[in-house]
C-alpha positions as CSV (number, residue, x, y, z in Angstrom):
1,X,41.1,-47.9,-46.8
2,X,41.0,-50.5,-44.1
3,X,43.3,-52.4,-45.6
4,X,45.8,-49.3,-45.5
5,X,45.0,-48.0,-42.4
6,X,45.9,-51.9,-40.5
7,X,49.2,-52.0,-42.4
8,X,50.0,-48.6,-40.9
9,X,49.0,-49.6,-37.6
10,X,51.2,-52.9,-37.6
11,X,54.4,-50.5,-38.7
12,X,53.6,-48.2,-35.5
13,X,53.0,-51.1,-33.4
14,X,56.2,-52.3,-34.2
15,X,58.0,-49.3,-34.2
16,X,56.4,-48.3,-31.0
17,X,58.1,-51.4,-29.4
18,X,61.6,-50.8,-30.7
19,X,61.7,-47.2,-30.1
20,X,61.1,-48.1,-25.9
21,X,62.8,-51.5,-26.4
22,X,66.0,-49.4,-27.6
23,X,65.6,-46.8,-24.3
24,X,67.8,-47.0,-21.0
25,X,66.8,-47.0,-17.5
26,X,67.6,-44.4,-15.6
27,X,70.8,-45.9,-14.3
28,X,72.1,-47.1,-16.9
29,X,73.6,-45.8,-20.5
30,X,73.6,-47.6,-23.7
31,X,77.5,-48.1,-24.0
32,X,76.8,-50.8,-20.7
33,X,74.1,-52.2,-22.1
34,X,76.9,-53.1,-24.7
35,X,79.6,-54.5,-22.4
36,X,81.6,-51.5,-22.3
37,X,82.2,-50.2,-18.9
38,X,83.1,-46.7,-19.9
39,X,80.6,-43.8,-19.6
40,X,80.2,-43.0,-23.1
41,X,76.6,-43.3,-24.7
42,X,75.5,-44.8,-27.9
43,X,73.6,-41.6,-29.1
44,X,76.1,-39.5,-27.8
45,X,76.1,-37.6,-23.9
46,X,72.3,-36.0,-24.3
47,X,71.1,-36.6,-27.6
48,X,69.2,-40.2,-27.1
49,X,67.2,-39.2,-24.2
50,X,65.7,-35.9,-26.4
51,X,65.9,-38.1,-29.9
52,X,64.1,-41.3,-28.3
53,X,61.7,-39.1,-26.1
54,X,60.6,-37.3,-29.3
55,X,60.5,-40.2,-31.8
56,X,59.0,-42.0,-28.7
57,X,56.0,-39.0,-28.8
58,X,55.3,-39.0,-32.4
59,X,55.0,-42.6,-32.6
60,X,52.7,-42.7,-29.8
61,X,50.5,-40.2,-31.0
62,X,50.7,-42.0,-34.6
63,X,49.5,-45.3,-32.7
64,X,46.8,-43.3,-30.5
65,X,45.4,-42.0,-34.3
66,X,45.3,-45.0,-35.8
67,X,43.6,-46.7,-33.3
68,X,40.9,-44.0,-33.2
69,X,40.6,-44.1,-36.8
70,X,40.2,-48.1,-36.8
71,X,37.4,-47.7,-34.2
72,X,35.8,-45.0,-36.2
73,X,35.7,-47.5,-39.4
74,X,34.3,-50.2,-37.3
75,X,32.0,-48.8,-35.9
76,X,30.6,-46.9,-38.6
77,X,30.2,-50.1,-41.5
78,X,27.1,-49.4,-43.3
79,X,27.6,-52.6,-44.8
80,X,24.3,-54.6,-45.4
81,X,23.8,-57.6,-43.3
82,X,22.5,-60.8,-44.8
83,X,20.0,-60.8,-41.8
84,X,18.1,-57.9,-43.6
85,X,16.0,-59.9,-46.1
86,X,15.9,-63.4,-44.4
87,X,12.1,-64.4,-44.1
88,X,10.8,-65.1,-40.2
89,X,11.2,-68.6,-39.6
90,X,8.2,-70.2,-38.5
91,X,7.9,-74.0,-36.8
92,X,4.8,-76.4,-37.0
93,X,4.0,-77.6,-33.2
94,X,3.8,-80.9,-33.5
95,X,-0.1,-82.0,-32.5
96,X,-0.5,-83.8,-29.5
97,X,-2.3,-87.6,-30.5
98,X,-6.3,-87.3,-29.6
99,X,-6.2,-89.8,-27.1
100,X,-4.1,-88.4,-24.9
101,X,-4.7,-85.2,-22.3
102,X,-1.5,-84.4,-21.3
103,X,-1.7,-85.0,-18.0
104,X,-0.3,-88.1,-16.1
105,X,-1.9,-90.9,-14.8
């Protein structure tokens, strides 16, 4: 399931990325982006601002899920740790020798 939901995530990630990568500023149209000085835009005269804005939407709100969801899952591992059943560890002090006191002289 996490396996699933990462792959899913990379493809939105991605996709996310080319969807803005692909959209003009607001000066500019896609045919000069392309070298041709006329007026004329790749998705036609209004369909790529409403086509990009909405594909632009549904991707983000596909990334914003998936995220979620991947934060749920990590969160929520009920997966045992290998801390559980590991004994207290317990170190021997090493004895001081009789003669001396531990103070200097």
């Amino acid at each position: 399931m996490t396996a699933l939901l990462i792959t899913l995530h990379i493809i939105v990630c991605v996709a996310l990325i080319m969807i803005v990568l692909l959209q003009t500023g607001k000066g500019s149209d896609m045919g000069a982006a392309f070298g041709g000085g006329s007026s004329q835009t790749l998705f036609g005269s209004s369909g790529a601002s409403t086509f990009l804005t909405k594909s632009t939407t549904l991707v983000a709100v596909a990334f914003m899920l998936t995220s979620l969801g991947l934060a749920y899952i990590s969160t929520t591992k009920t997966g045992k740790s290998i801390m559980q059943n590991a004994a207290p560890v317990e170190q021997a002090v090493p004895a001081s020798p009789q003669g001396q006191t531990g103070s200097a002289q």
